[in-house]
Every structure is written in structure tokens, then in C-alpha cells.
Legacy VTK file of the C-alpha trace (Angstrom):
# vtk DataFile Version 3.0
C-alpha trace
ASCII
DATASET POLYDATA
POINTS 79 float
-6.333 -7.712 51.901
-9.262 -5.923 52.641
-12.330 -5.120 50.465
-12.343 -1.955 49.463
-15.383 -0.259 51.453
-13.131 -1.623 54.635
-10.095 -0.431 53.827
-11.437 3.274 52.715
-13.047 3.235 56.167
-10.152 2.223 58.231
-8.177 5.171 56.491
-10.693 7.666 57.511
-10.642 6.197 60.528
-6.859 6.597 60.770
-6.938 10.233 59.556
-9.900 11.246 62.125
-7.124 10.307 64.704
-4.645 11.621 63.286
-6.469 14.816 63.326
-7.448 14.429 67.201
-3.813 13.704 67.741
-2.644 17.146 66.558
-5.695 19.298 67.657
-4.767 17.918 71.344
-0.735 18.650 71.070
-1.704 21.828 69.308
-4.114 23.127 72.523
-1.733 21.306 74.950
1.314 23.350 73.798
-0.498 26.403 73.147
1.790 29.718 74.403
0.296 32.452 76.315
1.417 35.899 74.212
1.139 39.492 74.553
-0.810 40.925 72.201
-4.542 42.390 71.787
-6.990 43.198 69.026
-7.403 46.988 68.666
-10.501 48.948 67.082
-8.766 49.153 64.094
-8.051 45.584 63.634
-12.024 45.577 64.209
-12.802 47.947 61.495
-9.849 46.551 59.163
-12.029 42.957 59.729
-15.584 45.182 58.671
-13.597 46.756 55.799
-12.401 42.756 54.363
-15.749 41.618 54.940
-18.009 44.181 53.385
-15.587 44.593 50.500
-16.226 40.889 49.907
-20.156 41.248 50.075
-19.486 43.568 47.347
-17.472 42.048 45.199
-20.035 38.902 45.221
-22.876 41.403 44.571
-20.673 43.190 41.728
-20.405 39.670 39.895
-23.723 38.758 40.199
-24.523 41.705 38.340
-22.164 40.949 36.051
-23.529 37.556 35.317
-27.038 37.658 36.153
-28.643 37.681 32.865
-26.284 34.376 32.185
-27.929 32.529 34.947
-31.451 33.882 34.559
-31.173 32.529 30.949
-30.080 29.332 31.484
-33.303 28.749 34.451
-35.675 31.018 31.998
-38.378 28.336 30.119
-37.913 28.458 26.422
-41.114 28.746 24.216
-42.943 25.656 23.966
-42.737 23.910 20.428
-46.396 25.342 18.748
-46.993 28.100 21.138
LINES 1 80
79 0 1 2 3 4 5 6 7 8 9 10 11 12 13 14 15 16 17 18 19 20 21 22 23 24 25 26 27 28 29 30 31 32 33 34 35 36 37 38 39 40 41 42 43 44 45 46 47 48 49 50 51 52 53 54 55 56 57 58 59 60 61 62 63 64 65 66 67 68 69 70 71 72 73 74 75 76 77 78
């Protein structure tokens, strides 16, 4: 048996190759294909990622006073 801080490190170890393993196969057996990105994949891409910024600007609206309160300094006891 090995101790514990061993044997966690020889299964990372074993999982780090594991990953190697199948990143090389995957690149070595990678297929040439026919197809392309057109301008409106682009702007379909632009559309996804603005639409997130908003939604994350949206909540933070919705929530700001929540976290502003909970960082905000409460009156000192006799002040």
C-alpha cells in the first residue's frame, strides 16, 4: 500500500497520460472535411456572445444592491 499523498499523485499521474494518450490519437486520426465558416456563422458567434455580456450585466443589476450590502460597513457600535 501506498500512503495516501503517493497514491493521489500516481493517479494524477496516470490520468495526465491518459489525457496525452487521447489528445495524440485524437490529432493523429483527425479527418480532413469540407466545410467553411461563413459571415453569418461570424455574426451568429457576435450575436451568442454579446447576448451573454448582457445577460451578466442584466443580473448584476438585478442583484447589485445584494452584494453592495453585504461589502457595505455597518455603523460602528456608539457612532
Amino acid at each position: 500500500m501506498l500512503p495516501a499523498a503517493l497514491e493521489s499523485d500516481h493517479g494524477v499521474k496516470k490520468r495526465r497520460s491518459l489525457h496525452l494518450l487521447v489528445l495524440v490519437g485524437w490529432l493523429f486520426l483527425e479527418a480532413p472535411v469540407d466545410a467553411y465558416l461563413d459571415p453569418g456563422s461570424g455574426s451568429m458567434l457576435l450575436q451568442i456572445l454579446l447576448g451573454g455580456f448582457a445577460a451578466i450585466g442584466v443580473v448584476a443589476k438585478l442583484y447589485w444592491h445584494r452584494v453592495a450590502s453585504f461589502f457595505r460597513r455597518r455603523g460602528l457600535p456608539g457612532h
